[in-house]
N, C-alpha and C positions, 0 to 999 in steps of 0.2 A: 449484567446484561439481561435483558428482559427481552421475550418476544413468545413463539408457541410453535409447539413440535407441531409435524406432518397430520397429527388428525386434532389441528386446531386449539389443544389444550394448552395454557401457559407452561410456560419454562423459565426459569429463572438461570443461570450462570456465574457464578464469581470465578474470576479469575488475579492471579499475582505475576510478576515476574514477567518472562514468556508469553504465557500464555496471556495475560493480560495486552500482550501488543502484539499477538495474535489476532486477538478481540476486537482489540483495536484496528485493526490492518483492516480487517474483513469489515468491521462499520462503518470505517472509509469508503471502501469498493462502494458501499449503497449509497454514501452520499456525494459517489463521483469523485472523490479526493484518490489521488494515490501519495506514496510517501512523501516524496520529493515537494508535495504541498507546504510538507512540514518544513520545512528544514530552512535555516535564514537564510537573507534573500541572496546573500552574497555564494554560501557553499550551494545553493539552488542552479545559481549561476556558471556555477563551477560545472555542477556534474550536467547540465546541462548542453553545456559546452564542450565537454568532453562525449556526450551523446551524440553529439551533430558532428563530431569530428570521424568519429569513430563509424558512423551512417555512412558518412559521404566518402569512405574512405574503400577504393576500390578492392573486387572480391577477388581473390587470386585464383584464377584457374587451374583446374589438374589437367 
């Protein structure tokens, strides 16, 4: 990952593993992606659905 610290100077980053979709996670945020982008269309569907279920699903009072 390429880009530049706070006072403008390049920075370079490798990352493996983890941290590698870490990196990743966070380069999405900038290009508006969040996970759920990724993911095929059918398991997208899934959790998606399981989002709206769970949203509309009322809040239990104390």
């Amino acid at each position: 990952m390429h880009g530049f610290d706070v006072t403008g100077a390049p920075l370079t980053v490798e990352g493996t593993g983890v941290l590698a979709r870490c990196l990743q996670h966070e380069t999405d945020h900038l290009d508006g992606r969040l996970y759920i982008d990724r993911l095929p269309a059918e398991r997208r569907e899934e959790v998606l659905r399981a989002y709206e279920e769970e949203r509309d699903r009322p809040v239990a009072e104390d």
